[in-house]
C-alpha positions in Angstrom: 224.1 165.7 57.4 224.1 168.3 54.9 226.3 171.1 54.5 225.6 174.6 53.7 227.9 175.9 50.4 229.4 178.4 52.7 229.7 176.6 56.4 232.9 177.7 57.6 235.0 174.9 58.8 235.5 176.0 62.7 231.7 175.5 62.4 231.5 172.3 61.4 234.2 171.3 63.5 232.3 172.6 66.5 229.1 170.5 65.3 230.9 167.2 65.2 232.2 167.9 68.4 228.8 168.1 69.9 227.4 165.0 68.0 230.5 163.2 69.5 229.4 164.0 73.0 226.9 160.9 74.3 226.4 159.9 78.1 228.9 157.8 78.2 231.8 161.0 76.9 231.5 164.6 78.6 231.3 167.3 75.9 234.7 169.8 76.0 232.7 171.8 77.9 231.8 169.7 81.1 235.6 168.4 80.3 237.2 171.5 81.3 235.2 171.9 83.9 236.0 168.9 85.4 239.2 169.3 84.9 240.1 172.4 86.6 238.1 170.9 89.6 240.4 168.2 89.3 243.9 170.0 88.4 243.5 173.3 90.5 242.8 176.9 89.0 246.1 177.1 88.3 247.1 173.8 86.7 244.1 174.0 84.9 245.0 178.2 83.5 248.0 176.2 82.0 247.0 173.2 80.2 243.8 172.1 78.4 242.7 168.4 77.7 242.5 167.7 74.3 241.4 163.6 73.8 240.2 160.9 76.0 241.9 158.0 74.0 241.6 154.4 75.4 240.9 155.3 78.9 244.0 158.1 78.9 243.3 161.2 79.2 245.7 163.6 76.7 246.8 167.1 78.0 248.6 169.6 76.9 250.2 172.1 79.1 252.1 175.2 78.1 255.1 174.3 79.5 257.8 171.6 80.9 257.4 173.6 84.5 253.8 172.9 84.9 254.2 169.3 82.6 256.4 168.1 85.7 253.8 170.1 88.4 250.8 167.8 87.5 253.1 164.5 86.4 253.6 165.0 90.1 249.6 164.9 90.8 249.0 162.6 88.4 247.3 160.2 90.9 245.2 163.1 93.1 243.9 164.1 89.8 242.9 160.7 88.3 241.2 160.1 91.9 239.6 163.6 92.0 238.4 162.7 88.2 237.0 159.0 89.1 234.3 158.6 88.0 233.0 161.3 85.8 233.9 160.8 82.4 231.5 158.4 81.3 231.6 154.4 82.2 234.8 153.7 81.6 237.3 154.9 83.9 240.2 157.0 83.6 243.5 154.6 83.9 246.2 157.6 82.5 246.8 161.0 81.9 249.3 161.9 79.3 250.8 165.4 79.7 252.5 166.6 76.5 253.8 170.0 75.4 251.2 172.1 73.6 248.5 174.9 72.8 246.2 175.2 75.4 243.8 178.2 73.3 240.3 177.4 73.3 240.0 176.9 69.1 236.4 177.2 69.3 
């Protein structure tokens, strides 16, 4: 892959991203979508996930009032989510303090 001299690094961020997307891992864009499905309109205005990492999905959420929210609907979520991201099922979500800004 080349680089151009002046490729500004959110850029090339966002172009990994995509080449990291395959059939078998949703892009962050069907992601969040199926996430708020999955958490509500209003779990998902408050958290964002960030990493699928050994079949666990890693949230953040904005605060410890909406961590303890979906730790409570942790297993209507996972259920909601079975099945749609990619062939290896979700087993976890891990909820964790943090920003929930779209980056990109």
């Amino acid at each position: 892959m080349a680089v151009k001299k002046n490729t500004a690094i959110g850029d090339l961020l966002k172009d990994a991203m995509k080449n990291l997307a395959s059939p078998s891992r949703p892009s962050i864009e069907a992601m969040l979508i199926i996430w708020e499905d999955a958490a509500g309109v209003a779990g998902a205005k408050h958290s964002r996930p960030v990493a699928i990492k050994r079949s666990e999905l890693v949230v953040n959420v904005d605060g410890s009032s909406w961590l303890y929210e979906l730790t409570l609907k942790k297993r209507d979520i996972l259920k909601k989510m079975e099945g749609k991201f990619g062939k290896k099922p979700l087993k976890n979500i891990r909820y964790r303090i943090g920003d929930i800004k779209n980056s990109a």
